[in-house]
C-alpha positions in Angstrom: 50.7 30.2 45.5 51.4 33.8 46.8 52.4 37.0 44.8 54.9 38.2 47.3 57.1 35.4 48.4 58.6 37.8 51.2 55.8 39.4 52.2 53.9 36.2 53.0 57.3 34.8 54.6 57.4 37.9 56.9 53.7 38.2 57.9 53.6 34.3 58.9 56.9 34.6 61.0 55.2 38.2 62.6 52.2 35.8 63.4 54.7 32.8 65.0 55.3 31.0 62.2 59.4 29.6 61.9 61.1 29.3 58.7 62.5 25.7 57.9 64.0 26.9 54.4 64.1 30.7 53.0 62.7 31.9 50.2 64.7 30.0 47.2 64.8 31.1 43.4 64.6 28.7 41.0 63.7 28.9 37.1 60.1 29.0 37.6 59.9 30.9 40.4 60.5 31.3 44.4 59.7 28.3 47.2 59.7 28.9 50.6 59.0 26.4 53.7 57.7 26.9 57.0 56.2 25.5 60.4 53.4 26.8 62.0 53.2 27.3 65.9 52.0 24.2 65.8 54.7 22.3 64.1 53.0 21.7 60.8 54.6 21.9 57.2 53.9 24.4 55.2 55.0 25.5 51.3 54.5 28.6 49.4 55.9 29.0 46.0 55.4 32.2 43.6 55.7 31.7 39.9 57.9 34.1 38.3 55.8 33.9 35.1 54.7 31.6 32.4 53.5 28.3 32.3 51.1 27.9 35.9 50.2 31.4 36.1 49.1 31.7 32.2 47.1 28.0 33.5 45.7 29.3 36.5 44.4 32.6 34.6 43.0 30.6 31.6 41.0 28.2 34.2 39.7 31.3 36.1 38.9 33.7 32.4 35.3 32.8 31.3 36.7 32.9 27.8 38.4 29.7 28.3 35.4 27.7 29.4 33.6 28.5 26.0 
């Protein structure tokens, strides 16, 4: 999960990464997929609000543990 979709596309393909599928939007949010110089898969997806960002911030809050 990245904040900026783009930005993380862009930095990756600046370090020799190559972009199998751009930067999509769906409902929830944007997916991306990539290759690194080596070939392997990679995924990054950024949540355009809602349900897995609202989970991911309870896990992390100390409030929710209690």
């Amino acid at each position: 999960m990245v904040d900026d979709i783009d930005a993380a596309v862009a930095r990756a393909v600046a370090a020799g990464a190559k972009v199998e599928q751009p930067a999509r939007t769906a409902n929830w949010g944007k997916l991306a997929m990539l290759a690194d110089p080596f070939g392997h898969g990679v995924c990054w997806c950024s949540s355009s609000g809602g349900g897995t960002t609202n989970s991911q911030q309870a896990l992390r809050s100390p409030a929710s543990r209690s």
